[in-house]
C-alpha positions as a printed Julia matrix, in Angstrom:
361×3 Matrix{Float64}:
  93.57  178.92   89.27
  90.64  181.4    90.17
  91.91  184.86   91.4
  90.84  186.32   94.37
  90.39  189.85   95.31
  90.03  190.32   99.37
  89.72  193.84  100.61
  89.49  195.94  103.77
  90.06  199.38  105.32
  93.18  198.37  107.77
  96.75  198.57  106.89
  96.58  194.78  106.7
  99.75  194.21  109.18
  97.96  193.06  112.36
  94.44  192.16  110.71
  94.99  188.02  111.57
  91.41  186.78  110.49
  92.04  188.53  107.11
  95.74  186.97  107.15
  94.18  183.08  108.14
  91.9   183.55  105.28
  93.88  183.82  102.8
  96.73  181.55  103.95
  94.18  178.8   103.76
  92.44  179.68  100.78
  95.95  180.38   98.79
  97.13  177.04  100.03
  94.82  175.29   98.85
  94.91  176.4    94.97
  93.48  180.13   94.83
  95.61  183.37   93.96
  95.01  185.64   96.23
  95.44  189.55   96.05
  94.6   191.38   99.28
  94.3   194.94   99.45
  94.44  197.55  102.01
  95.76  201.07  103.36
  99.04  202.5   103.66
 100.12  204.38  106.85
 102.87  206.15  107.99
 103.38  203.68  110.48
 102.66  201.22  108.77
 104.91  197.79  109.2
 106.55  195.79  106.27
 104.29  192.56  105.26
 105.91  189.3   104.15
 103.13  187.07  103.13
 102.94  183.99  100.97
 100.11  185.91   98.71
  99.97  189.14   97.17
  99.14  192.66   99.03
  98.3   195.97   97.76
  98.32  199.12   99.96
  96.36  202.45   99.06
  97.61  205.5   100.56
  95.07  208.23  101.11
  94.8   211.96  101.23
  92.42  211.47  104.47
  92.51  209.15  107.09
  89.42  209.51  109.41
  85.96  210.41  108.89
  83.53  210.58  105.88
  86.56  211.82  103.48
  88.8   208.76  104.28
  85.7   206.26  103.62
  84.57  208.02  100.55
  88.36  208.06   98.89
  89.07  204.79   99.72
  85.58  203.28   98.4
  86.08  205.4    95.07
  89.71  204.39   94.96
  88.74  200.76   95.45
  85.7   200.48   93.34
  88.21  201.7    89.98
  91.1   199.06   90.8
  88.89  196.58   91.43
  86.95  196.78   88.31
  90.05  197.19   86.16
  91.52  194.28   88.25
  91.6   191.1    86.88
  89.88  188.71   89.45
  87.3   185.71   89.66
  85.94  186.09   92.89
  85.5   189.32   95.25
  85.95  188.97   99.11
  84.63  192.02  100.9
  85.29  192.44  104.48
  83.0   194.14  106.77
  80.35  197.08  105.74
  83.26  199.67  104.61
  84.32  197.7   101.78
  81.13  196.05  100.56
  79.44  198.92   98.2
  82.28  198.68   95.85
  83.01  195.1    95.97
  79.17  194.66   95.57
  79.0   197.3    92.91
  81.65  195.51   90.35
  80.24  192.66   90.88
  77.24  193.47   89.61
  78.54  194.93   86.65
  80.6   192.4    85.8
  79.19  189.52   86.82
  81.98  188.22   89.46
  80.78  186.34   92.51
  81.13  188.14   95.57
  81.77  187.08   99.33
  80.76  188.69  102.1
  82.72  188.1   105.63
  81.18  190.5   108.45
  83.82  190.65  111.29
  80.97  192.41  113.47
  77.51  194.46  113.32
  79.01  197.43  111.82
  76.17  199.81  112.64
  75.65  199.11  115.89
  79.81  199.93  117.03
  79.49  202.33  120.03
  81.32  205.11  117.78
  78.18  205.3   115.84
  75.85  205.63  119.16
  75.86  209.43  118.66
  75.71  209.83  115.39
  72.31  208.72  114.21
  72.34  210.18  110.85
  75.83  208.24  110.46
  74.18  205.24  111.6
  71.22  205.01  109.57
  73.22  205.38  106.22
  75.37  202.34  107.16
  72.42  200.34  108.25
  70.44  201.14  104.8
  73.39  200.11  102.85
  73.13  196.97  104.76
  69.51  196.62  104.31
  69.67  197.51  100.19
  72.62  195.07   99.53
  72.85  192.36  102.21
  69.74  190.01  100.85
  71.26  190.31   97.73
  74.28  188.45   98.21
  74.48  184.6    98.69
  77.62  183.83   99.56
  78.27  185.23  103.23
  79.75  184.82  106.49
  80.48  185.94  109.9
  81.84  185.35  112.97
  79.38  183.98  115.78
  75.85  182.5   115.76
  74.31  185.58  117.16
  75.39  187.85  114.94
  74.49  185.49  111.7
  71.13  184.72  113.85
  70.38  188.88  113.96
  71.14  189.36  110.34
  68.95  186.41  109.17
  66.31  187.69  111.7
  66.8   191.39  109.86
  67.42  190.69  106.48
  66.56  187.31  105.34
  70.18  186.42  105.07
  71.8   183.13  105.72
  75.29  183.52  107.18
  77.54  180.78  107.7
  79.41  180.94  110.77
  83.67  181.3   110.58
  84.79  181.51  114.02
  87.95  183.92  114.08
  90.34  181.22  115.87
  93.82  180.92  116.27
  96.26  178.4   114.55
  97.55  175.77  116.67
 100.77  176.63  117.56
 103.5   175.82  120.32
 103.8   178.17  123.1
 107.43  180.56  122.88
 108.32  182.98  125.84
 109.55  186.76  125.35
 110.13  188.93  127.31
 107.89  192.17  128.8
 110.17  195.63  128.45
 109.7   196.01  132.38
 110.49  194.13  135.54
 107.67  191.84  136.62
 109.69  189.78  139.03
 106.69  188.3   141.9
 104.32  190.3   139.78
 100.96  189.13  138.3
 100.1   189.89  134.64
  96.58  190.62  133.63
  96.73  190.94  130.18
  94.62  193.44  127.4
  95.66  192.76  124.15
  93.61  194.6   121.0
  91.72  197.99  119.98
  92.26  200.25  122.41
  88.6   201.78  121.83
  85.42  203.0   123.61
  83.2   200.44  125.69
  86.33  197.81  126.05
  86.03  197.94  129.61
  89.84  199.63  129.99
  88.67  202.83  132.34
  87.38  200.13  134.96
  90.03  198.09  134.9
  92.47  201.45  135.29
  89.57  201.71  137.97
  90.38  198.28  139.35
  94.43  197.93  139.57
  94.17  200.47  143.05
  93.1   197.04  144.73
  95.18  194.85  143.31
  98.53  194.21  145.11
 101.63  192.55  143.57
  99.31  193.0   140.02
 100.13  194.18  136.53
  97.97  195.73  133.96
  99.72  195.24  130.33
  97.8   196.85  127.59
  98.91  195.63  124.25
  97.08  197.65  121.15
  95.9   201.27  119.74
  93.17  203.19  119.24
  90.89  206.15  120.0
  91.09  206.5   123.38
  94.49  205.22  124.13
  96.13  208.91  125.07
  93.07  209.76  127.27
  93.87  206.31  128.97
  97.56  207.38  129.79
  96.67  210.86  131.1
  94.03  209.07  133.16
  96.7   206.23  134.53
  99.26  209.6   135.1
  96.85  211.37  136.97
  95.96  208.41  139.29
  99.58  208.12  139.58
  99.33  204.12  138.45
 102.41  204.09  136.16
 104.44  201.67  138.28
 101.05  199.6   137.5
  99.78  199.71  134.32
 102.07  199.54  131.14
 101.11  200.39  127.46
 103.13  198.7   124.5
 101.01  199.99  121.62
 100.72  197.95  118.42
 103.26  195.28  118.09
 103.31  192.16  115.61
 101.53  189.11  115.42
 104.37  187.06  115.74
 106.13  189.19  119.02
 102.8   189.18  120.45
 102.43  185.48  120.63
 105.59  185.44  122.47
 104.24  188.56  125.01
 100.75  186.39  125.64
 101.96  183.16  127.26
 103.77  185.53  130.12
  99.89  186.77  131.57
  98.29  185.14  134.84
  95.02  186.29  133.54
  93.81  187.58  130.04
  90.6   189.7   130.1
  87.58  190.44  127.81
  85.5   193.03  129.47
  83.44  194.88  127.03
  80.49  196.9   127.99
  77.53  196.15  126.81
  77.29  199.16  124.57
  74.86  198.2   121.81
  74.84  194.68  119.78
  78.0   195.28  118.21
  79.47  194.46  121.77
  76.92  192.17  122.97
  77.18  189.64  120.32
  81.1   190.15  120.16
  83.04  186.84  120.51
  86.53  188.66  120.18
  89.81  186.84  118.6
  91.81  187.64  121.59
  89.85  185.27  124.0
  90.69  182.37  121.54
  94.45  183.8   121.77
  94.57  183.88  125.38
  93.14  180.41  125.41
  95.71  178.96  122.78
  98.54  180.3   124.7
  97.11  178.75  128.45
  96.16  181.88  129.92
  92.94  181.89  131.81
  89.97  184.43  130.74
  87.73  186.44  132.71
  85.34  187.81  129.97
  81.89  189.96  130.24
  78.09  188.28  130.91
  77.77  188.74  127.72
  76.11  186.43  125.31
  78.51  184.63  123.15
  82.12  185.32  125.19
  80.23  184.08  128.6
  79.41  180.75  126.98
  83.33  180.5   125.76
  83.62  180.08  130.0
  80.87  178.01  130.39
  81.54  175.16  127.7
  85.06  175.37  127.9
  85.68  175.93  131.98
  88.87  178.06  131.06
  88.22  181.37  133.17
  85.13  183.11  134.81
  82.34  186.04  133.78
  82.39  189.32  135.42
  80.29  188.84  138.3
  80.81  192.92  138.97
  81.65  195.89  137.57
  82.48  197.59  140.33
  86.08  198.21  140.84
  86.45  197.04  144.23
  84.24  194.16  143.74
  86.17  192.93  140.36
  89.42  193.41  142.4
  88.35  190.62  144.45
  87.04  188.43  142.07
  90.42  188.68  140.18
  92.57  187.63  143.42
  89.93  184.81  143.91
  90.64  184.09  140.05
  94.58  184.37  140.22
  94.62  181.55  142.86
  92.7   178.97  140.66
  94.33  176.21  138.64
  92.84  175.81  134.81
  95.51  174.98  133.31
  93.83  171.0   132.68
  91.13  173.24  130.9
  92.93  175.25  128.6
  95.26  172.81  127.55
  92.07  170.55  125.91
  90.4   173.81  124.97
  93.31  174.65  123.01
  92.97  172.09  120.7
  89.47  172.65  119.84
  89.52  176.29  119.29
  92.13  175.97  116.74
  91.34  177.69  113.15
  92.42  174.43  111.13
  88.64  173.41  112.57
  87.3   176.25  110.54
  89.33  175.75  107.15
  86.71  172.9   105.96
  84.18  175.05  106.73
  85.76  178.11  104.46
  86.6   176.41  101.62
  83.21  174.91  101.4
  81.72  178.42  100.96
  84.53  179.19   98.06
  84.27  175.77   96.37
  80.64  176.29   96.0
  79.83  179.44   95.19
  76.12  180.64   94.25
């Protein structure tokens, strides 16, 4: 049985493309060891492979990735492994660095254009030392894959690389009802759920819910911005209207999902990192019947257009969206999404994975 090493920077609890991976890849012969942080908040993990979690002495900034990487490059190359799975640019000069060394083979699965996240829009001199690491080590490695087309299409464009493409689906699964922590009796739910993070397109929907009657905003998720968020909804004096439920779990959120009228997508375009997105929670909104309304943006616009399961921003202005939205509440897709739902399934995408492990360069 070859071992498996799979690593990234998150506290592994609500990381589900991470999770999928190596449910399918354990199930089908290989041990797997994932590793991760520890935070203080931080939720138990009960998975059917192993985890590790690191906890730090810093949490944000250059410290946090420069402890982690060191910490991770010494218990991976004391580790006893087979194969190393790196996720995303904040994991990959370790991983890439013991495999060289020892001569492991290495996988590379890029969740998004790392350099180009709006974070890193001000911070040039931050920027360029991701992108060079990406430039030194990404045509070395032969065994890689990402997300979307566009993304492996700018990387092969910029590098020489040749990405496979792993779309970060849902499993199939049947549709269970919760319950919201609130009274939504005659009320529609439009539903956020995910990072809570510049360029998502929150402040205009905030923006937005003034011209909405009868309408909910739930926003399910954390992040950066998340506090400025509530002191902006408190000011506007939109409580009775928009609702924030932080980060919950994978398995109560697929019961939260089903309850929305509308589930929306509405990153700016803030750099390629956003305009080649393709984000899991359209896929999840989707799988649980809820209709989309995403940005004109490349890759979630042609979700809409192939699948017929929602509708692209057609404005960005608040009192223009508003409309759009009623317009959108009143439509029927529900013939749609049920046969979308059983494309966009991630048991599509297991052949495709195991191909890439079972044949390793």
């Amino acid at each position: 049985m070859k071992k498996i090493i799979v690593s990234v920077t998150n506290d592994l609890s609500t990381d589900q493309r991470v999770d999928k991976v190596c449910c399918t890849l354990h199930k089908n012969g290989f041990e797997i060891v994932l590793i991760g942080r520890k935070l203080k908040n931080s939720q138990p993990l009960n998975r059917n492979y192993s985890t590790k979690r690191i906890r730090l002495f810093f949490n944000k900034g250059f410290l946090f990735y420069a402890e982690y990487n060191f910490r991770l490059f010494f218990i991976l190359f004391f580790s006893k492994k087979d194969i190393l799975l790196s996720n995303d640019l904040d994991t990959l000069l370790p991983n890439f660095l013991v495999s060289w060394l020892q001569g492991k083979k290495i996988v590379y699965d890029s969740h998004e254009l790392f350099p180009e996240i709006p974070e890193l829009v001000h911070k040039p001199l931050v920027k360029k030392c991701w992108s060079n690491l990406e430039a030194w080590i990404l045509p070395k490695l032969k065994n890689s894959y990402t997300v979307c087309k566009s993304i492996a299409a700018f990387y092969h464009k910029e590098h020489q690389t040749d990405f496979k493409t792993i779309m970060n689906l849902p499993r199939e699964k049947e549709i269970q009802l919760g319950m919201f922590p609130f009274n939504t009796k005659d009320k529609k739910i439009i539903l956020y759920q995910g990072a809570v993070n510049l360029g998502r397109g929150l402040e205009l929907m905030i923006d937005t819910m003034p011209y909405l009657k009868n309408t909910l905003l739930v926003i399910i998720g954390d992040g950066d911005i998340i506090d400025d968020l509530k002191q902006c909804v408190h000011e506007k004096k939109l409580n009775n209207y928009i609702y924030f439920l932080g980060k919950i779990s994978p398995v109560e959120l697929h019961k939260l999902t089903p309850l929305a009228h509308l589930g929306i997508s509405v990153e700016e375009d803030l750099g390629l990192n956003y305009r080649y997105a393709l984000p899991n929670k359209i896929f999840d909104y989707i799988q649980a019947e809820v209709p989309i309304l995403v940005s004109n943006l490349p890759e979630m616009k042609q979700i809409v257009l192939n699948y017929k399961v929602g509708e692209i921003v057609k404005s960005r202005n608040p009192k223009e969206l508003a409309t759009q939205i009623k317009r959108l509440l009143e439509k029927d897709f529900s013939t749609e999404l049920k046969k979308a739902k059983k494309e966009l399934v991630w048991e599509k995408q297991e052949e495709k994975l195991l191909s890439i492990f079972n044949n390793l360069k």
